[in-house]
PARO-881403 format. One record per residue (C-alpha): residue number from 1; residue in three letters; x, y, z. Coordinates in steps of 0.5 Angstrom, whole numbers, padded with zeros to 4 digits. Example, Ala and Ser with C-alpha at 12.3 -4.5 7.8 and 13.67 -1.06 7.14 Angstrom:
! residues 2
<i 1, aa ALA, xx 0025, yy -0009, zz 0016>;
<i 2, aa SER, xx 0027, yy -0002, zz 0014>;
//
This chain:
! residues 232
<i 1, aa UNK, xx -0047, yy -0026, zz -0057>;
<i 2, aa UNK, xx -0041, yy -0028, zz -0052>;
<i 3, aa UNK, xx -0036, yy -0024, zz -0056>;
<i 4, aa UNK, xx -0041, yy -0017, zz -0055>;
<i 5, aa UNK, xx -0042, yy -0019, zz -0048>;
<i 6, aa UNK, xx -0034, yy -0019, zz -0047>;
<i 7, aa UNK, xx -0033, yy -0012, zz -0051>;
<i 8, aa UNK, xx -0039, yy -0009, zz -0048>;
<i 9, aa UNK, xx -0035, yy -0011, zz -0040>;
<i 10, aa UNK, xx -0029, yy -0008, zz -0044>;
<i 11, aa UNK, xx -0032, yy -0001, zz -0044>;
<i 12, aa UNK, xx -0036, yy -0002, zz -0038>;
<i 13, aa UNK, xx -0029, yy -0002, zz -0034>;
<i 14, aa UNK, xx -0027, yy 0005, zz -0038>;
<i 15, aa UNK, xx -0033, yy 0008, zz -0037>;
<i 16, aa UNK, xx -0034, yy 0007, zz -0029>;
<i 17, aa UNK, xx -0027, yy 0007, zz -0028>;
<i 18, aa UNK, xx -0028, yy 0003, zz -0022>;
<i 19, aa UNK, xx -0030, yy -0004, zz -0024>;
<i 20, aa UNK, xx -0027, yy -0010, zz -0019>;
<i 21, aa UNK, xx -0023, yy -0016, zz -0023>;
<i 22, aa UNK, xx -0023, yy -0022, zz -0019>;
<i 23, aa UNK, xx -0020, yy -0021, zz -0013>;
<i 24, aa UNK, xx -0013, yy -0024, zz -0015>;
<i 25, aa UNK, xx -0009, yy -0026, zz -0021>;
<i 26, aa UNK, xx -0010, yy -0034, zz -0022>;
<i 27, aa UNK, xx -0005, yy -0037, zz -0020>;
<i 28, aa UNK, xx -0002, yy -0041, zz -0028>;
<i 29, aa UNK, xx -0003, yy -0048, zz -0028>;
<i 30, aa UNK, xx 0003, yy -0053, zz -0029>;
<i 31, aa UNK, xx 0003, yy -0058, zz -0034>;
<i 32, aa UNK, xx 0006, yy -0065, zz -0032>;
<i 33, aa UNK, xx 0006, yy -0071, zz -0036>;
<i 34, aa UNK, xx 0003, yy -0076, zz -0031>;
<i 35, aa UNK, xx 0004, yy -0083, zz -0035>;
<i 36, aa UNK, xx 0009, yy -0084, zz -0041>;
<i 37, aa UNK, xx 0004, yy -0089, zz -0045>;
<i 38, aa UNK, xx -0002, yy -0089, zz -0047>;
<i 39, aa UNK, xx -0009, yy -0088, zz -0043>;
<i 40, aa UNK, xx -0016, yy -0087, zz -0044>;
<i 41, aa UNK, xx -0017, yy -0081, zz -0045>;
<i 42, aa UNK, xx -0022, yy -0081, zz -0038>;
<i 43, aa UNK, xx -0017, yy -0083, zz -0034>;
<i 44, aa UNK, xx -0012, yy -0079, zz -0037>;
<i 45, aa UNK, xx -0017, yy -0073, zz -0036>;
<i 46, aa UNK, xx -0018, yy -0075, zz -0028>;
<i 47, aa UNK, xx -0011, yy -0075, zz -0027>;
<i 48, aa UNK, xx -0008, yy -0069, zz -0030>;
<i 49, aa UNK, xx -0014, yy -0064, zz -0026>;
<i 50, aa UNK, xx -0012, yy -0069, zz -0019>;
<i 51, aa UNK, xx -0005, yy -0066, zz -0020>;
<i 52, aa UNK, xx -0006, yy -0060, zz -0021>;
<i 53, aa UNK, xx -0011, yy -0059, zz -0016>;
<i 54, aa UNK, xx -0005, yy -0062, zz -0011>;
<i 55, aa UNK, xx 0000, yy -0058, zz -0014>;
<i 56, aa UNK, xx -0006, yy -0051, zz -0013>;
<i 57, aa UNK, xx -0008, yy -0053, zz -0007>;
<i 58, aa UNK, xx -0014, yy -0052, zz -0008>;
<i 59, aa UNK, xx -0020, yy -0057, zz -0007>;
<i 60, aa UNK, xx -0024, yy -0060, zz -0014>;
<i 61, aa UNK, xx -0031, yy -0059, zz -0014>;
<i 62, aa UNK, xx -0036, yy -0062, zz -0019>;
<i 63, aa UNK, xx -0039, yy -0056, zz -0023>;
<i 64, aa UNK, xx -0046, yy -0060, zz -0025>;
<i 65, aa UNK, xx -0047, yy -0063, zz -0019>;
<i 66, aa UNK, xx -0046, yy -0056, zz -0016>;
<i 67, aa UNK, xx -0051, yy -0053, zz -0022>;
<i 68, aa UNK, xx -0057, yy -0057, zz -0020>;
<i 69, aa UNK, xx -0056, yy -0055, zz -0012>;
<i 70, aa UNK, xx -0057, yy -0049, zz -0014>;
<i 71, aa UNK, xx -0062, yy -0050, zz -0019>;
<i 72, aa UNK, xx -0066, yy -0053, zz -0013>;
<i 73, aa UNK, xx -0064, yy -0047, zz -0008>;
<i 74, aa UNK, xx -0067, yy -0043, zz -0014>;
<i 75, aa UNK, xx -0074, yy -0046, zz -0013>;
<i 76, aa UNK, xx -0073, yy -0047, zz -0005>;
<i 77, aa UNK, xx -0070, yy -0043, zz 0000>;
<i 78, aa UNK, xx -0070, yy -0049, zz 0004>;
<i 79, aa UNK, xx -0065, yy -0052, zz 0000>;
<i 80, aa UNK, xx -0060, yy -0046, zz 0003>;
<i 81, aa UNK, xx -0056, yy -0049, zz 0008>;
<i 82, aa UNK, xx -0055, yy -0056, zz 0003>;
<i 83, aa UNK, xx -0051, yy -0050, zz -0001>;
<i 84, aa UNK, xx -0048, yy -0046, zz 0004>;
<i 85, aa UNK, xx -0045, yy -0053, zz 0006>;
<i 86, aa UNK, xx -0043, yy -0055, zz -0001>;
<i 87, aa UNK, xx -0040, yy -0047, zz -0002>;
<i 88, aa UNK, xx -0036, yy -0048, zz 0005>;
<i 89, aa UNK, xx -0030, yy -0053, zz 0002>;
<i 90, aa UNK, xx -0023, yy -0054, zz 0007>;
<i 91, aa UNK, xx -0019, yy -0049, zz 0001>;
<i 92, aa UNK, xx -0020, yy -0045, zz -0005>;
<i 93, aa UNK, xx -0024, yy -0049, zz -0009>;
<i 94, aa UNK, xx -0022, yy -0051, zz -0017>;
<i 95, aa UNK, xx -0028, yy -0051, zz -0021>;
<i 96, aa UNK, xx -0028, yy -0056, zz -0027>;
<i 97, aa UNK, xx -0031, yy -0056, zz -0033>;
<i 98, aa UNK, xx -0040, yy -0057, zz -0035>;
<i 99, aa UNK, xx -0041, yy -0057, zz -0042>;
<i 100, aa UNK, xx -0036, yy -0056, zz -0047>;
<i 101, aa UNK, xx -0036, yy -0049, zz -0048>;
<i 102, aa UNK, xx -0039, yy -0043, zz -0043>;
<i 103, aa UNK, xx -0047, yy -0042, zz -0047>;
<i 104, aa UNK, xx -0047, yy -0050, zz -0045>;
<i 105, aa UNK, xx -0045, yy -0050, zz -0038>;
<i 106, aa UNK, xx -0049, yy -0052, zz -0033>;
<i 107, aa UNK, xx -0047, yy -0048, zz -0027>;
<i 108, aa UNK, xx -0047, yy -0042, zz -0032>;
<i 109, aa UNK, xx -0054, yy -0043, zz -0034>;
<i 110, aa UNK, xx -0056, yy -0044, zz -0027>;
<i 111, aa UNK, xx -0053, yy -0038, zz -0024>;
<i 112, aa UNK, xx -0056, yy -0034, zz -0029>;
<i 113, aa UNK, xx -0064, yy -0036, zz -0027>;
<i 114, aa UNK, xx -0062, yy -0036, zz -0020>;
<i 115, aa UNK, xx -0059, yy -0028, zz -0021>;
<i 116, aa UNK, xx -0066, yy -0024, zz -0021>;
<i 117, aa UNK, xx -0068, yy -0029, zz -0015>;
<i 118, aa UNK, xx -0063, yy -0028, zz -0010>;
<i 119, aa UNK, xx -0063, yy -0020, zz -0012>;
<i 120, aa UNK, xx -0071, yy -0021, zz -0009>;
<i 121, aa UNK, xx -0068, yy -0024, zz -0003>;
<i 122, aa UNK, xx -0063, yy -0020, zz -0002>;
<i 123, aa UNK, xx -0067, yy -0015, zz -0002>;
<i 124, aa UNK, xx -0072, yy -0018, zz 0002>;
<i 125, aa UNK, xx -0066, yy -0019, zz 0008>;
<i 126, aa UNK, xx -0066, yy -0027, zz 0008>;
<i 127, aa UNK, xx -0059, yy -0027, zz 0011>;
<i 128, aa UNK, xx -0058, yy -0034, zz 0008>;
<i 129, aa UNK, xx -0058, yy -0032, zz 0001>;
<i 130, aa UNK, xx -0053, yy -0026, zz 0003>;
<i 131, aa UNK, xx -0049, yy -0032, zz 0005>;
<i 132, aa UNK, xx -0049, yy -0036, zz -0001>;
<i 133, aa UNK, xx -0047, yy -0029, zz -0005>;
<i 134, aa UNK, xx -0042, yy -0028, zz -0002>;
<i 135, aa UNK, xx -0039, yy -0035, zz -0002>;
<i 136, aa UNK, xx -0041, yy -0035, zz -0010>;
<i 137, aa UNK, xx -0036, yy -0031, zz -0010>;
<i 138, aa UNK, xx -0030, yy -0036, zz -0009>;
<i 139, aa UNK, xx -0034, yy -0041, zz -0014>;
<i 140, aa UNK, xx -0034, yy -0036, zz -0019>;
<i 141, aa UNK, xx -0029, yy -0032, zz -0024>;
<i 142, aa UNK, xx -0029, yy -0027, zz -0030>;
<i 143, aa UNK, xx -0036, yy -0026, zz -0032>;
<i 144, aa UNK, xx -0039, yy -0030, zz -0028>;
<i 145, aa UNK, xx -0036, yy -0027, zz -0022>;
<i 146, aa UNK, xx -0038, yy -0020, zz -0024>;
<i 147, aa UNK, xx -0045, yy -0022, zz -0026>;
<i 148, aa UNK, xx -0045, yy -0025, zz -0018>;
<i 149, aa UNK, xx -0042, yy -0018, zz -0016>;
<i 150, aa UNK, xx -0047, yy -0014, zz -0019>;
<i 151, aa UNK, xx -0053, yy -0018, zz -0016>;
<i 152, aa UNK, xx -0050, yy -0017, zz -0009>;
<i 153, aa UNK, xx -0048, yy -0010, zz -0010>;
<i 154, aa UNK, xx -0054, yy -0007, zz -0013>;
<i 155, aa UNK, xx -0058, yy -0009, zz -0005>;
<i 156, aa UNK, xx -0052, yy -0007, zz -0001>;
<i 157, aa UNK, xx -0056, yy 0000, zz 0000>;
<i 158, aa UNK, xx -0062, yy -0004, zz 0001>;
<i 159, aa UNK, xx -0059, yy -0009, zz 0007>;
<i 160, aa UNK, xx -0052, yy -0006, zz 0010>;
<i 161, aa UNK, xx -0052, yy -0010, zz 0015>;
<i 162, aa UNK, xx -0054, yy -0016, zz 0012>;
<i 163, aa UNK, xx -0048, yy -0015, zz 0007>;
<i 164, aa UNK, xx -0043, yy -0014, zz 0013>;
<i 165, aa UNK, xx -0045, yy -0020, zz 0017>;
<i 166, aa UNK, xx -0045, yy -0024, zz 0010>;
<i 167, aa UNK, xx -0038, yy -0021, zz 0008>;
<i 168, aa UNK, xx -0035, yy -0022, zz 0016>;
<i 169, aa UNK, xx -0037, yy -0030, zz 0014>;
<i 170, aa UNK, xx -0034, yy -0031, zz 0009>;
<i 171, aa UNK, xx -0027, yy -0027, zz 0010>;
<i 172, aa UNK, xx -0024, yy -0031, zz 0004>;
<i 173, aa UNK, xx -0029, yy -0028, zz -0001>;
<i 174, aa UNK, xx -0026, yy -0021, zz -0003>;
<i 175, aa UNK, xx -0033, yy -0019, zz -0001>;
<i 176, aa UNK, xx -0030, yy -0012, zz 0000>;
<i 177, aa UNK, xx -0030, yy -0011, zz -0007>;
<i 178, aa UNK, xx -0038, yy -0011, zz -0008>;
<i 179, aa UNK, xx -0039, yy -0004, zz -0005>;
<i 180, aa UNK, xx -0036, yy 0001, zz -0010>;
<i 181, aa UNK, xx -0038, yy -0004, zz -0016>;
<i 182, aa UNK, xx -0043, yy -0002, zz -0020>;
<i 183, aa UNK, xx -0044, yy -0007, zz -0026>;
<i 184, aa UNK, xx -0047, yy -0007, zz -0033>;
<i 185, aa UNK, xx -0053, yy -0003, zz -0032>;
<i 186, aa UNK, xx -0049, yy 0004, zz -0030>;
<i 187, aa UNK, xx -0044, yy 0002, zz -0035>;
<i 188, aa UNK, xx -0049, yy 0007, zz -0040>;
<i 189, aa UNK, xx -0052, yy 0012, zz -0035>;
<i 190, aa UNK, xx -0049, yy 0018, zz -0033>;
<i 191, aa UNK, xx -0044, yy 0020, zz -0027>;
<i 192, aa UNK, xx -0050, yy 0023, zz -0023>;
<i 193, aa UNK, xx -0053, yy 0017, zz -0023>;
<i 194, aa UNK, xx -0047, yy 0012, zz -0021>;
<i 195, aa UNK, xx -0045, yy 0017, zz -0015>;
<i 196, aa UNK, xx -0051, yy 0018, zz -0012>;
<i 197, aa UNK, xx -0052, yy 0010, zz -0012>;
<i 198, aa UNK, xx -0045, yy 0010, zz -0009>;
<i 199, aa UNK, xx -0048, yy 0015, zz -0004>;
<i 200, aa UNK, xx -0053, yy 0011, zz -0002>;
<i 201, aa UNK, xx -0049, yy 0005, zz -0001>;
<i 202, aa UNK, xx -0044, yy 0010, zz 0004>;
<i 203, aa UNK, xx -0050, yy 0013, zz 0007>;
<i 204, aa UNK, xx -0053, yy 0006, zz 0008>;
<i 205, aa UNK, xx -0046, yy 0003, zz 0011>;
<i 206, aa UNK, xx -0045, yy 0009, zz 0015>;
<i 207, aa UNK, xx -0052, yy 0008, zz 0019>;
<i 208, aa UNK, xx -0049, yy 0001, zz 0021>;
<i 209, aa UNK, xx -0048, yy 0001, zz 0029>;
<i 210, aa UNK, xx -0047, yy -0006, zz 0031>;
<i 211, aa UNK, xx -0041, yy -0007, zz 0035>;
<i 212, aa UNK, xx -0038, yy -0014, zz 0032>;
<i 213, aa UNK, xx -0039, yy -0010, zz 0025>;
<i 214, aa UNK, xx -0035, yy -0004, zz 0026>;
<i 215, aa UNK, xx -0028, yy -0007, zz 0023>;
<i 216, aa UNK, xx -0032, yy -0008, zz 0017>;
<i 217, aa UNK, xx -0037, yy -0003, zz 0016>;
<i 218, aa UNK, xx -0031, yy 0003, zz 0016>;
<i 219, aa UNK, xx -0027, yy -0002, zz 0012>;
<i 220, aa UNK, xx -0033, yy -0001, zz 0007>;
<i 221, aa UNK, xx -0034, yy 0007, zz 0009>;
<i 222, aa UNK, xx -0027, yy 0008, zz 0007>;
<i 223, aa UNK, xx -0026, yy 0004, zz 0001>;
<i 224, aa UNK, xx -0034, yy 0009, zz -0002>;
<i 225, aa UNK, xx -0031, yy 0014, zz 0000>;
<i 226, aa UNK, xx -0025, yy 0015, zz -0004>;
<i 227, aa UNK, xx -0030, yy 0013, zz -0010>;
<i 228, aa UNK, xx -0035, yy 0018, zz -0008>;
<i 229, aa UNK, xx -0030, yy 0023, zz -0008>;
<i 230, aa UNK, xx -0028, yy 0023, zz -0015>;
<i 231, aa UNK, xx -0036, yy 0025, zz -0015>;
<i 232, aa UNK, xx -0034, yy 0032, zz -0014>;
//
């Protein structure tokens, strides 16, 4: 099932030509011996990520922990700010690990449940939410991260100035990348179709006329643009 998803994201890049990847590459993880005799396999396991997170600068997050507070954001809005708070490390953050492969990973799973959630809230302009889909974008890579993008991307029409406002708070989230990407369900679906939503998006940006959401809305105008011109 994983497999089919991996290859059918594949021909989704092929097909809308305008798919983002993550908004850098990774930087590579440096293996380093830490002890030279024999340590429990749990402690040698928590030293190896400490260092790598020292080495990568960025900030360890419990992945579980996470997980729940966002199964709790799912059932209650007023869970909210408890998980922006949560999504606001002092650096990047470096996820561990939640199960022992991705269809057993809690946090996986909870983002999944929450996805047709936060769309209606989205939707609905719940600036809290557009937080915390912005901040989900520093939280998450590969097919985790576009399937975060592809929920925010699909209502930025719906709330322009909600998405701008929740891109300039988290500046660090790539979140210039949501606009143009359009996500598995036009992977299928004609070229009309995809200009047109991308149309809709410009349309929607356009009309923003906020004065301390200017630099972001002709950043976003400008980078549609150069996709609604491949329309014809």
């Amino acid at each position: 099932m994983r497999g089919a998803r991996s290859s059918r994201r594949a021909v989704q890049r092929v097909a809308t030509d305008k798919v983002r990847a993550a908004d850098g590459p990774p930087r590579p993880l440096q293996v380093v011996r830490v002890f030279d005799g024999p340590v429990p396999l749990v402690a040698s396991m928590v030293s190896v990520l400490l260092v790598v997170a020292a080495l990568s600068g960025c900030v360890p997050v419990d992945r579980c922990a996470l997980a729940k507070l966002v199964d709790r954001y799912t059932r209650d809005t007023s869970e909210a700010a408890e998980l922006l708070r949560r999504l606001t490390p002092a650096g990047s953050p470096c996820l561990g690990d939640c199960g022992k492969d991705l269809s057993n990973d809690a946090f996986y799973t909870a983002i999944q449940k929450l996805r047709p959630v936060l769309a209606k809230r989205l939707r609905g302009g719940d600036q809290e939410a557009w937080n915390i889909a912005m901040a989900l974008r520093e939280f998450t890579d590969g097919g985790l991260l576009e399937d975060v993008t592809e929920t925010a991307a699909s209502e930025v029409s719906a709330q322009a100035s909600a998405y701008l406002r929740a891109a300039k708070a988290r500046p660090r989230s790539g979140a210039l990348h949501v606009v143009g990407f359009l996500g598995e369900k036009f992977v299928d679906t004609p070229t009309s179709t995809r200009c047109k939503e991308l149309r809709a998006r410009l349309t929607s940006l356009s009309a923003i006329s906020d004065a301390d959401l200017v630099v972001l809305r002709d950043q976003s105008v400008q980078e549609l643009r150069k996709m609604v011109q491949q329309c014809g």
